[in-house]
N, C-alpha and C positions, 0 to 999 in steps of 0.2 A: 249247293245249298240243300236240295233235298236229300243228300247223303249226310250233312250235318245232323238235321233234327230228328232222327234218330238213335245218331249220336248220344246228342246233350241227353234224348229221354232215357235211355241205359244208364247215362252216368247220373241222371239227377234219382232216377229207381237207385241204381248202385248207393250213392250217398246216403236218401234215406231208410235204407237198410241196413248200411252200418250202424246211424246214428243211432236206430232202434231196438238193433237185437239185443240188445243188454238192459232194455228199460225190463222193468218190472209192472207187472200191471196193476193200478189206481186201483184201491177198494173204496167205491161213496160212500159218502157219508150217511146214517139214516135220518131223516126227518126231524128238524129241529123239536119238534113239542116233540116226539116219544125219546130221543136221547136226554131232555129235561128230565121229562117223565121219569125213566130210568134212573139218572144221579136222585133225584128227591125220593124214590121210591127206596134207594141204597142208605142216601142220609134219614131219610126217614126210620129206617129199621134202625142203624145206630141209637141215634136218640132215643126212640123207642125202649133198647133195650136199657139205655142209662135211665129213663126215666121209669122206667118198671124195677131197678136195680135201687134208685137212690130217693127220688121223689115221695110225698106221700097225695097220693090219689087222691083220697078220699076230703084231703083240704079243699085240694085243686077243684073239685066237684061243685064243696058248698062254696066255695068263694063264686064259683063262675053260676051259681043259681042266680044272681041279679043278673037280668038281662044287659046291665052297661058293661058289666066284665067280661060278659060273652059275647057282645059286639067288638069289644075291644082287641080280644083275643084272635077273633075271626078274623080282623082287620088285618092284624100283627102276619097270622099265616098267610092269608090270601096276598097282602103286601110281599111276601119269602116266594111262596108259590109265582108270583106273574113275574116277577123281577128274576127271577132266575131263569122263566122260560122266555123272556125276553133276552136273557144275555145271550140265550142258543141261537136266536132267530139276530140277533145283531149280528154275531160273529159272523155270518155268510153275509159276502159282498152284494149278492142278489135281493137280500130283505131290506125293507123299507125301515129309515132310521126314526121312521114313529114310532118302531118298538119301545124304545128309550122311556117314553110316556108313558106307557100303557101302565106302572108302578104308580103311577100318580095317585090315582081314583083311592086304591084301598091305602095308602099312606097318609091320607090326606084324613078321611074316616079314620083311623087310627090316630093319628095325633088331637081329630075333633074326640072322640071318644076320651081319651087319656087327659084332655084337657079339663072336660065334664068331671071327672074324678080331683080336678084339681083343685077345680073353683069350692069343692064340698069340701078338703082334706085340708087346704093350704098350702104352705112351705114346706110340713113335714118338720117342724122344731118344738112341737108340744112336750108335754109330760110323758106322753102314753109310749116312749121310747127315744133314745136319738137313731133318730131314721136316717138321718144324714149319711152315718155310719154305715145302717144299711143301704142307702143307696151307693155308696162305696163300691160296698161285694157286688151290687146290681152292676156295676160299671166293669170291674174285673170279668165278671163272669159272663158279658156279653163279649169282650174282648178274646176272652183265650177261648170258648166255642167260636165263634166268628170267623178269629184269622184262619183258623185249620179250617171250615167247612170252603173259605175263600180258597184255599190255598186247591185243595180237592177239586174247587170246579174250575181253574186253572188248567187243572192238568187233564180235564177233559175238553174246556174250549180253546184250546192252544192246537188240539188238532183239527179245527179248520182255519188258521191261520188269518185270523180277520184281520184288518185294514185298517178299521179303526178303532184303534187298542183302546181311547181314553174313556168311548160310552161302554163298551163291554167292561173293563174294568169296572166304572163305579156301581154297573147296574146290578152287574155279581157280586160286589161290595153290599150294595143296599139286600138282596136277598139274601145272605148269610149273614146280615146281620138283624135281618129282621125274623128269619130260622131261628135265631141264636134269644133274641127277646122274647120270642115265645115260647122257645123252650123256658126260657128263666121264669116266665108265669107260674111252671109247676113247682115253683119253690118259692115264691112272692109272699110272703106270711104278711103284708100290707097293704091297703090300696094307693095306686098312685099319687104323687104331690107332684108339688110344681118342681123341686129339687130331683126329687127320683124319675118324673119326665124328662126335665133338664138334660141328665146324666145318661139318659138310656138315649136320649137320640146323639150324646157327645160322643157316646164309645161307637155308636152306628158310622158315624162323621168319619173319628179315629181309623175306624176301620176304612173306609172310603178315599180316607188319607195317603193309608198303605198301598192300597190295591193300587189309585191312579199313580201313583211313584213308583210301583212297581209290573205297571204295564205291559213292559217290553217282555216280561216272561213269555205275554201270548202271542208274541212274535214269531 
């Protein structure tokens, strides 16, 4: 017997030495909030450039001088901003799944703001245009920014292979789609209605749609 356990300890050393010479070694991951940081800092300059390229500034300025469009707006981002540094902090098995909430606060301000715009504008079916119409292109063009900024942080939280695919999906769904309305601010030649509210939180939804059905990507 005491010539056995010797033995075994050679062959069990021997074993885990084969199993391991050919591993390659784990690079961690960095820190949830600065890898956020980094994707928003990336999509941020994008934007940025589209909107120094296409937008006109100087609208966007006077519209947002009434303090409710600049609550509003603030909402819009800060709502992009926490929802995407939530979807980082979700993806790891080790964080607490109250990240999931933490978009509530500023989405909630943001719907109450947009709402305040509603009750003063109406439906949006006046004389003074068919807004309808425009809330159309609002609908389109939260959609085709959105699905790409989705699709982008996909392909950065897929590398810590989170667990639970369904709240990282829609909570990255809720930040690129709310990136995506704020960016459309700088071209909003309207203030809100209840139809152009309607519509921007349906392509948000759409979008949210997408992402949870298509989950298993961050697998």
């Amino acid at each position: 017997m005491a010539n056995m356990e010797p033995m075994d300890k050679r062959n069990t050393e021997r074993l885990i030495e084969s199993l391991s010479q050919d591993l390659a070694p784990v690079r961690p991951l960095a820190p949830p909030a600065r890898r956020a940081l980094l994707w928003l800092a990336a999509a941020g300059l994008l934007i940025g450039i589209a909107l120094l390229r296409f937008a006109d500034l100087g609208a966007f300025a006077a519209r947002h001088a009434a303090p409710r469009l600049a609550l509003e707006s603030a909402a819009m981002l800060l709502t992009a901003i926490t929802a995407i540094v939530a979807a980082f902090h979700l993806s790891l098995p080790d964080r607490s799944s109250l990240w999931r909430y933490a978009p509530l606060p500023p989405l909630l301000l943001w719907i109450a703001t947009s709402s305040l715009g509603c009750l003063q504008y109406g439906l949006g079916l006046g004389p003074a245009g068919d807004r309808v119409g425009e809330s159309g292109h609002c609908f389109a063009f939260i959609l085709m920014v959105s699905l790409p900024l989705t699709a982008l942080l996909y392909a950065v939280l897929r590398r810590a292979h989170p667990l639970e695919l369904l709240p990282v999906a829609l909570t990255a769904a809720l930040g690129a789609g709310a990136l995506a309305a704020f960016a459309l601010q700088f071209f909003h030649r309207f203030d809100v209605t209840a139809i152009d509210l309607a519509l921007h939180l349906a392509a948000v939804l759409v979008v949210a749609a997408i992402a949870g059905a298509s989950r298993r990507v961050l697998a």
